[in-house]
C-alpha positions as CSV (number, residue, x, y, z in Angstrom):
1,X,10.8,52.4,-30.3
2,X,8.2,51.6,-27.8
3,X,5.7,48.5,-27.8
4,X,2.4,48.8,-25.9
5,X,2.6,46.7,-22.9
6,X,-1.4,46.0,-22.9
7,X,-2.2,42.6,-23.1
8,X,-5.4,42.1,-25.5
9,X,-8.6,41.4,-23.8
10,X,-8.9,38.9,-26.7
11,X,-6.1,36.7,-25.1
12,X,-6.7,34.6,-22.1
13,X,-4.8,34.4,-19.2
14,X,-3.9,31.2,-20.2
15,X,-2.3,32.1,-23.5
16,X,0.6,34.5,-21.8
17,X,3.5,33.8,-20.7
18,X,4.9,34.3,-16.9
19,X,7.2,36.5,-16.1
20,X,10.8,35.7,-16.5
21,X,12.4,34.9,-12.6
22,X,16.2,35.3,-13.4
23,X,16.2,38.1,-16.5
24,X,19.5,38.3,-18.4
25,X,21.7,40.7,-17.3
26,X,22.7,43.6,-19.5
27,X,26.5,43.6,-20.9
28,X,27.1,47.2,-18.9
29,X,26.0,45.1,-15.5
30,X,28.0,42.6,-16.7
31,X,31.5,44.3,-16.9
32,X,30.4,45.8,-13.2
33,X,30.0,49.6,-14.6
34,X,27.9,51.7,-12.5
35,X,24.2,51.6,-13.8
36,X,23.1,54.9,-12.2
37,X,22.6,58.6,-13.6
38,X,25.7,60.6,-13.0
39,X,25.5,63.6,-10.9
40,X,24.7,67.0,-12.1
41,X,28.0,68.4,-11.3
42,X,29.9,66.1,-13.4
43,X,27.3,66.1,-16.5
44,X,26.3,67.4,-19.8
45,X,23.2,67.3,-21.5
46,X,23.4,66.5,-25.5
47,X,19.9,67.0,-27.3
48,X,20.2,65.0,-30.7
49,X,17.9,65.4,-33.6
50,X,14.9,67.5,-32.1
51,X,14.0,69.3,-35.6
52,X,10.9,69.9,-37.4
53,X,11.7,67.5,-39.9
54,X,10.7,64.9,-37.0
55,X,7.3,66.7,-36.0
56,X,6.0,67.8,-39.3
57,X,8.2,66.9,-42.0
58,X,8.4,63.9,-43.8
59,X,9.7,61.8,-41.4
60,X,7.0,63.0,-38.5
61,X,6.6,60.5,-35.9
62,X,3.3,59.3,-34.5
63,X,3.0,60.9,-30.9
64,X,6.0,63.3,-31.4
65,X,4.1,66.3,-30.2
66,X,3.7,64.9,-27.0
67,X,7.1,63.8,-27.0
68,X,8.5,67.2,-26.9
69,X,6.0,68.8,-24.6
70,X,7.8,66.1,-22.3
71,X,11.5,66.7,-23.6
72,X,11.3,70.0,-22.6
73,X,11.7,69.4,-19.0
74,X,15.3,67.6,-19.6
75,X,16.7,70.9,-20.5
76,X,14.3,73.3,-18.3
77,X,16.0,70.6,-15.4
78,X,19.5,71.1,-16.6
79,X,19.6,74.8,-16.4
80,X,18.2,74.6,-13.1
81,X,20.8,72.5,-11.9
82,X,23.7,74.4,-13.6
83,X,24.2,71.2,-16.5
84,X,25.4,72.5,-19.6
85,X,23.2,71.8,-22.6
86,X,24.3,71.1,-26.4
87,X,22.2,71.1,-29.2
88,X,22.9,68.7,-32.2
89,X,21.4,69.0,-35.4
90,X,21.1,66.7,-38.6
91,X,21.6,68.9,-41.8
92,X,21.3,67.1,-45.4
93,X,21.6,68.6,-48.7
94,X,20.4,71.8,-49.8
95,X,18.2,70.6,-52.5
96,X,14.6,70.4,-50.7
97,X,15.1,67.1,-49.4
98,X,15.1,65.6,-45.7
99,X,16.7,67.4,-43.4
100,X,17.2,70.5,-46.1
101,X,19.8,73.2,-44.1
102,X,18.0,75.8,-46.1
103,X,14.2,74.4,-45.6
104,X,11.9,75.0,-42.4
105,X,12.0,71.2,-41.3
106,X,15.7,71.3,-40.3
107,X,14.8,74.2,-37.8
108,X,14.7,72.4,-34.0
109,X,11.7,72.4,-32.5
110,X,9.9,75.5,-30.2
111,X,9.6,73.1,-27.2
112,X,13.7,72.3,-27.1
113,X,15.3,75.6,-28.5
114,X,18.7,76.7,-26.8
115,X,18.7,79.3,-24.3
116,X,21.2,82.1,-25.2
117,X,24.7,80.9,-25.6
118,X,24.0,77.4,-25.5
119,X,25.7,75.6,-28.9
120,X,24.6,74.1,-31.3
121,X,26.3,72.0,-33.3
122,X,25.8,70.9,-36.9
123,X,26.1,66.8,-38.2
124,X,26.2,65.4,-41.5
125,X,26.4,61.5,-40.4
126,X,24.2,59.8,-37.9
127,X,27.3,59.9,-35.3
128,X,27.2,63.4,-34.1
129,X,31.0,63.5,-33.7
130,X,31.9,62.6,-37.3
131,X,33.3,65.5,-38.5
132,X,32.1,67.8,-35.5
133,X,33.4,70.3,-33.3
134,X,31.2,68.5,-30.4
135,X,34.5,66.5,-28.8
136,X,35.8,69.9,-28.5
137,X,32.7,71.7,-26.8
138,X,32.5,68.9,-24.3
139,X,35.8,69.9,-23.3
140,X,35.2,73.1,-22.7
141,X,32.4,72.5,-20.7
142,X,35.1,69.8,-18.6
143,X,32.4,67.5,-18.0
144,X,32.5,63.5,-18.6
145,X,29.1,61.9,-17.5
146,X,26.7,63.0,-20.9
147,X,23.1,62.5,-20.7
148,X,21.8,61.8,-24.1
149,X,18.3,62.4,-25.0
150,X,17.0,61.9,-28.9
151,X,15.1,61.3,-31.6
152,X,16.0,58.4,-33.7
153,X,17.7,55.1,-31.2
154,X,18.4,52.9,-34.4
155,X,20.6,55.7,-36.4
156,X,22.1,58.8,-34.4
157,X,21.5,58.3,-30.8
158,X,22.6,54.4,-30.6
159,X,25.7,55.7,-33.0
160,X,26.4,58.8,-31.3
161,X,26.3,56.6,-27.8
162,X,28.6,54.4,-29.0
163,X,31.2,57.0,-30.3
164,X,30.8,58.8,-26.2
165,X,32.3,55.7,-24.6
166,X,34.9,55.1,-27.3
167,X,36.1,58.7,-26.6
168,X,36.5,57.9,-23.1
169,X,32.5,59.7,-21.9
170,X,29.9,57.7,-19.9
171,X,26.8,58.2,-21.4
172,X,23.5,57.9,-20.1
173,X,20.3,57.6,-22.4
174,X,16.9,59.2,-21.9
175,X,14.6,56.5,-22.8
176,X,11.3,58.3,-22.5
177,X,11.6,60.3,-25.7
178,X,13.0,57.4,-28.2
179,X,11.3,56.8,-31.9
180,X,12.3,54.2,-34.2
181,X,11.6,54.3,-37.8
182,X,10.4,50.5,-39.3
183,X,14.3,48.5,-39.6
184,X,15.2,45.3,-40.6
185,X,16.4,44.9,-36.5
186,X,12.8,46.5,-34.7
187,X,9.8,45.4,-36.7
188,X,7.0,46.3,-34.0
189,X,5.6,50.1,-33.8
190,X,3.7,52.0,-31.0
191,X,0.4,50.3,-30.5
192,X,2.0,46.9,-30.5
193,X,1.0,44.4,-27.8
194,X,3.5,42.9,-25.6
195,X,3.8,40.5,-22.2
196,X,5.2,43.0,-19.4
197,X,7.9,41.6,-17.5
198,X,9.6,42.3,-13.6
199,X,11.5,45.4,-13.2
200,X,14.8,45.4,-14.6
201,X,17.4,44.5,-12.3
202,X,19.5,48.4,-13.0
203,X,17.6,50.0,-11.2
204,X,15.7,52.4,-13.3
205,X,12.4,51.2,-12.7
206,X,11.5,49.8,-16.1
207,X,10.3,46.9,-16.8
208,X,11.5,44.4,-19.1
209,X,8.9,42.9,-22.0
210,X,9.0,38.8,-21.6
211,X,7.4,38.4,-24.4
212,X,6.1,40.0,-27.6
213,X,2.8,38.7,-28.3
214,X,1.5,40.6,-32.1
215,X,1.2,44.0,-34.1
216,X,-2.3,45.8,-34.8
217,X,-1.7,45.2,-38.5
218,X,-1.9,41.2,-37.8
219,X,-5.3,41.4,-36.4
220,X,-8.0,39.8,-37.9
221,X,-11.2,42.1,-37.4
222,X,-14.8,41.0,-37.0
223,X,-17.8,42.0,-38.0
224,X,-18.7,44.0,-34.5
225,X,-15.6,45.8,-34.6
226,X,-13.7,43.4,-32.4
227,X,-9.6,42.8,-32.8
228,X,-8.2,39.4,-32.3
229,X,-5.3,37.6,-33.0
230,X,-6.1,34.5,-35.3
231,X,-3.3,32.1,-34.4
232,X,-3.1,30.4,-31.1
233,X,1.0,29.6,-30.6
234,X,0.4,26.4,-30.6
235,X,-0.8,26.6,-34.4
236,X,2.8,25.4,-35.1
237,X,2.8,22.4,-33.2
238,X,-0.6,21.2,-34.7
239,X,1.3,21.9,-38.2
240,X,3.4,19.0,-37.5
241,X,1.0,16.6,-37.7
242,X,-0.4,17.4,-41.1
243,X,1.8,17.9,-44.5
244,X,1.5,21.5,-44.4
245,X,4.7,23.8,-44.5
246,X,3.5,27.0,-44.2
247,X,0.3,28.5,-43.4
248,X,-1.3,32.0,-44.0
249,X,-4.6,33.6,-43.0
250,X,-5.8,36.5,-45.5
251,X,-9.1,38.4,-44.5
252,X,-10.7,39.3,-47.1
253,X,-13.7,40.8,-45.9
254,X,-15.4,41.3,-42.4
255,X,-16.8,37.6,-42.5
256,X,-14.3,36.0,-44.9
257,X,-10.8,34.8,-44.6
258,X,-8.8,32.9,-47.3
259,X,-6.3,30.6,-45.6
260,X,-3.5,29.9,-47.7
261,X,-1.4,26.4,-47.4
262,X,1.8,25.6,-48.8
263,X,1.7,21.5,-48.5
264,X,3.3,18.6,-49.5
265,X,0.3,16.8,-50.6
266,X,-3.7,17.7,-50.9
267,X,-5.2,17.4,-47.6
268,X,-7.6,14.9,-46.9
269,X,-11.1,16.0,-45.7
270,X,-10.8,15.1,-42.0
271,X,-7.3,17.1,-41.9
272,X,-9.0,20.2,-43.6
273,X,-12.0,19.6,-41.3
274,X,-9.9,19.8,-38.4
275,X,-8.1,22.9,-39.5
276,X,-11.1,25.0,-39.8
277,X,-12.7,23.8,-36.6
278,X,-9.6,25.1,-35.1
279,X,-9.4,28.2,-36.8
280,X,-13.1,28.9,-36.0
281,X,-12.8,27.8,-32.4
282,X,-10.0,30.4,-32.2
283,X,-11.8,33.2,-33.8
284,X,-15.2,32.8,-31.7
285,X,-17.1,33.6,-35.1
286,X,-18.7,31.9,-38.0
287,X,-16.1,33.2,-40.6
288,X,-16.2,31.6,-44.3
289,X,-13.2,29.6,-44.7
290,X,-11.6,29.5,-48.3
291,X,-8.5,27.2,-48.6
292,X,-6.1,27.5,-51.3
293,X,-3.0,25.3,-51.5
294,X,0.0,27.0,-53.0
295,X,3.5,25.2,-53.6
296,X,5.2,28.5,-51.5
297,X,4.1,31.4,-50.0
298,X,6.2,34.0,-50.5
299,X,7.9,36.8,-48.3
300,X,6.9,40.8,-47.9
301,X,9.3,42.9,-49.8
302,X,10.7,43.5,-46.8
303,X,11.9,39.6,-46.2
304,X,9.2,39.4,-43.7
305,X,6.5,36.3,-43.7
306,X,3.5,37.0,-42.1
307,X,0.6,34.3,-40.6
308,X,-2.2,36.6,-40.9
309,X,-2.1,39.4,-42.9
310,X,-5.9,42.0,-43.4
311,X,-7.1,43.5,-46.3
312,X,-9.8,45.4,-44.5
């Protein structure tokens, strides 16, 4: 689920947004809980998810390998330090799909595999104590601090977090191995650019994002390989002063962009003039411009509306 934290070289200083002074606090600080690892002595390790399915499978991740090379030192640590360790594993149906108990992508993966005697325990839901014996293996390793580490945050590690501190566990969640898949809640990927913020007041020495500021896909490419993004944020505000409800940039080609415009009436010439000084100042290049007013411009079959959106 991470965003890059880069900033574009194509944005100027000018263009990003400070750092936030007073950061919200999180719920957890909140209701005064302690915001700290727990010790070794009085933890568990629970590794969710690490299967093949994940590396190589249909739902491989971008970047997993590396993932794992690093998610093997969790457990390497825990054995050192005398912290039981519990495997968790997704199986689906036996009929060659995902996750396929049968099939080589539900196997976990070299770089996480127990030691001898360690358990592992099997799931059918994304909570991995629906229908488990996991409650009961935790109790018989009498610890009640869990360190959590991973795959999926949207589906079985936020779920399976949730369920430890309704059955009474503190959990702790490794955040340097998280994926998310594309949801409906997350919409940016790996790669993303983002503002980077101060370090989060727990503690952990990560830093909070103040501001999100575009995805790679929404970059408008020109013709020496360059990446920008197209709209300034202050597009909107310039949108308020001409009879245009929505506006969308399509590139159609290295050095031609269609620029779609839902309006309320035809634009005059000086409005239309303005808007493609704008949107060439912006761009830094000599694009062609091709306007075409629309009565709506519809949403992605995902709900999502997009300003600029590249068919390059």
């Amino acid at each position: 689920m991470t965003v890059g934290a880069a900033a574009h070289p194509a944005l100027s200083p000018g263009q990003l947004l400070a750092p936030e002074t007073h950061p919200p606090k999180a719920l957890l600080e909140m209701a005064g809980a302690p915001l700290v690892p727990p010790p070794p002595d009085r933890s568990a390790l629970v590794l969710i998810d690490f299967q093949m399915e994940y590396a190589t499978g249909t739902l491989a991740l971008p970047g997993v390998g590396a993932t794992l090379d690093e998610m093997a030192r969790h457990p390497e640590l825990a054995r050192a330090e005398g912290v039981p360790v519990a495997l968790v594993v997704h199986h689906g149906r036996p009929d060659g799909g995902l996750f396929d108990p049968d099939g080589e992508f539900a196997v976990i993966a070299g770089q996480v595999a127990p030691a001898p005697g360690e358990p592992v325990i099997t799931k059918t839901m994304p909570n991995a104590f629906a229908s488990t014996r996991l409650d009961a293996q935790l109790k018989e390793f009498e610890r009640g601090e869990l360190i959590i580490a991973g795959s999926m945050i949207h589906m079985c590690v936020s779920s399976s977090a949730r369920a430890f501190s309704e059955l009474g566990y503190r959990a702790t969640v490794v955040a340097d191995d998280l994926h998310n898949l594309a949801t409906p809640l997350i919409r940016y990927e790996t790669g993303d650019y983002a503002k980077v913020g101060e370090l989060c007041p727990c503690g952990r020495g990560l830093r909070v994002l103040s501001r999100i500021l575009g995805r790679t896909r929404n970059m408008v490419t020109l013709p020496g390989g360059e990446k920008a993004w197209p709209l300034p944020y202050w597009l909107r505000e310039l949108l308020a002063t001409v009879p245009v409800r929505q506006i969308q940039f399509i590139q159609l080609s290295l050095d031609e962009i269609a620029v779609k415009l839902a309006v309320e009436r035809d634009l005059t010439e000086l409005e239309e003039d303005g808007l493609r000084k704008l949107f060439l100042r912006r761009l830094g290049h000599p694009s062609k411009l091709r306007f075409i007013c629309v009565d709506d411009i519809p949403r992605s079959a995902g709900g999502k509306y997009e300003d600029f959106v590249s068919e390059i």
